[in-house]
C-alpha angles and dihedrals in degrees: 000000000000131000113255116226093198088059098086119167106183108190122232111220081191093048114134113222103232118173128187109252089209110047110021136164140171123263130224113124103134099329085309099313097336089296115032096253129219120237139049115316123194124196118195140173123242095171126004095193093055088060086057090047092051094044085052090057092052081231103125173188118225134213130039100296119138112293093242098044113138117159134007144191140214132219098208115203077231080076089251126133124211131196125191132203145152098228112096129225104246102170094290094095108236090151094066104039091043086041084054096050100043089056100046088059097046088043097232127142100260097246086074094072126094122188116202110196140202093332103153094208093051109020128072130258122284143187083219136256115297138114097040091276098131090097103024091045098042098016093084097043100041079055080061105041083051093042087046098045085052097051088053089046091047086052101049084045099055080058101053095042096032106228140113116284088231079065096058133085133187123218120161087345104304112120103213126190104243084213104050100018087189078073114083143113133208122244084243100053083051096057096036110130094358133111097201114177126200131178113196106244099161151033103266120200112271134207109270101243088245078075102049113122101173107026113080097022118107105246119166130267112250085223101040104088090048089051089047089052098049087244102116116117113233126187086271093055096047111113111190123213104283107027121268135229110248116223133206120206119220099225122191118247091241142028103267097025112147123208108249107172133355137197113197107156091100097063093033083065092058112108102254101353109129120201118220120197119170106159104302094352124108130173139154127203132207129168085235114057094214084054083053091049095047084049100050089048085054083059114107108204126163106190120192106229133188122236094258102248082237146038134191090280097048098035092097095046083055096048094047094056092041092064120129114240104280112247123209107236096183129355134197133149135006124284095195093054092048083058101062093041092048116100093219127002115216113199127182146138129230135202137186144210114283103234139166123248098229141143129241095237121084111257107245147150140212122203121188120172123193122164094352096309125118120213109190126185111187136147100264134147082197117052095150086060094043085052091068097041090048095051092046095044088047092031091232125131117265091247082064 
């Protein structure tokens, strides 16, 4: 849900409105992209029943753009490209591989591609990142966004240098006449001064995989060497303008645990320290986060717990009879004949080690609120689904 700072729109007070006779479609996401940006802009659809799912859930997108619009680019006149989708980069490295074949398909050297990512103001809505399906779900389509963005700038480009599109070829983003290669334009001279808006309505023609420069080589992450470093900024690290109290949550020792008395005077007499109770809920804050810890030591709580219904010796058995009915997904041949036919039937049952999905990184947010609008950074696969459970839990609307 954070704001990207890479994710500059500069607006273009010069800029000429120029909209695709065949495939157009009104504008009104954020004021177009929060500035009405110059430069070519490509909406496309990963899945069109997950923008049914979404307006179901009331959580959207705004404006008139297609109904199963899920991610867009932009074709800057700086000569950058930006792409824009809901999914995060959680270690898997989706910003790099999209970014790769985004610009295979646009022809541009791949250090002109940004990738903006699950930013909830700018970004698209999304069910969230899980299953692998980052580049199965968006790979195809961002081909075609890119496919689709180079056959509008070839053919902007056969205008202005008046010659055929079959003359031209594209290389980093300089579209060059085969036949008189002092002839050529920039991507960026050719969107100058322009707002061109394109849907994807088609399957435009990709590149055959024998002519790939960029996908399938090894290039570095842009976030690998940071990572490596111990540099990167995770929500923890994130300092708004202005400073921020950090806050420690009393948590129970045990899941069901109910709050059943609570001293805080102690940590109410630490310079600085403030004491939060809402129910069950207890918190202290500090400008200083060793100040929050030594506040939240100086808290007295007694919590009435339940005896867990399993241990480490009986989770298995539970699972086991939690299970939900079994459901046959496909079905073919006959296991009980294969038994008598079989020269020797081997029969067991394997178990696992019981183990939490969870990342490295320490869980955290960061809320910081100006003029009524909440900016929230916070370790999450699922931003889309933070946005609404943040504006209940403030009362704000979700635009907020």
């Amino acid at each position: 849900m954070s704001r990207n700072d890479d994710a500059h729109l500069e607006p273009d007070d010069n800029s000429e409105m120029v909209v695709d006779k065949l495939a157009p479609f009104p504008l009104g996401r954020r004021e177009f992209l929060k500035a009405g940006a110059a430069g070519l802009l490509v909406v496309f659809a990963v899945d069109p029943a997950e923008a049914l799912v979404e307006k179901a859930q009331g959580g959207g997108r705004q404006g008139g753009y297609p109904a199963d619009f899920n991610a867009y680019l932009l074709v800057k006149p700086d000569s950058r490209v930006t792409c824009f989708v809901g999914k995060i980069e959680m270690g898997q490295g989706p910003i790099r591989s999209l970014g790769q074949l985004l610009a295979e398909e646009l022809d541009v050297a791949m250090e002109s591609v940004d990738m903006v990512m699950g930013d909830t103001d700018l970004c698209p809505w999304d069910m969230g990142t899980f299953g692998s399906l980052s580049v199965r779900q968006f790979g195809p389509v961002l081909r075609q966004a890119g496919a689709e963005a180079r056959s509008v700038l070839l053919q902007m480009a056969s205008e202005k240098l008046q010659v055929p599109v079959g003359r031209l070829a594209v290389k980093n983003g300089v579209v060059t006449d085969t036949a008189n290669p002092k002839s050529s334009v920039t991507y960026a001279q050719l969107t100058a001064g322009k707002r061109i808006e394109r849907a994807v309505t088609s399957k435009p023609a990709l590149k055959a995989a024998a002519s790939y420069t960029i996908v399938g080589k090894s290039i570095p992450r842009p976030d690998g060497a940071e990572k490596v470093a111990g540099k990167a900024k995770f929500a923890g690290d994130v300092v708004p303008p202005g400073g921020a109290l950090h806050a420690r949550v009393l948590r129970p020792p045990a899941h069901g645990a109910t709050l059943a008395s609570v001293d805080t005077s102690a940590a109410e007499k630490l310079p600085g320290a403030r004491v939060v109770r809402d129910g069950d809920l207890v918190a202290v804050l500090h400008e200083h986060r060793d100040e929050a810890d030594k506040a939240l030591a100086l808290v007295k709580a007694q919590w009435t717990r339940n005896d867990p219904p399993v241990d480490d010796q009986t989770i298995f058995d539970h699972l086991v009879k939690a299970a939900p009915a079994p459901r046959t997904a496909a079905e073919g041949g006959s296991l009980a004949e294969g038994e008598k036919i079989a020269a020797t039937v081997f029969e067991e049952t394997y178990f696992n080690s019981y183990v939490s999905h969870a990342a490295i990184e320490t869980h955290s947010a960061v809320a910081s609120i100006e003029d009524g609008k909440v900016t929230v950074w916070v370790s999450t696969q699922a931003p889309f689904s933070v946005r609404p459970a943040v504006a209940q839990a403030l009362g704000l609307a979700q635009q907020n």
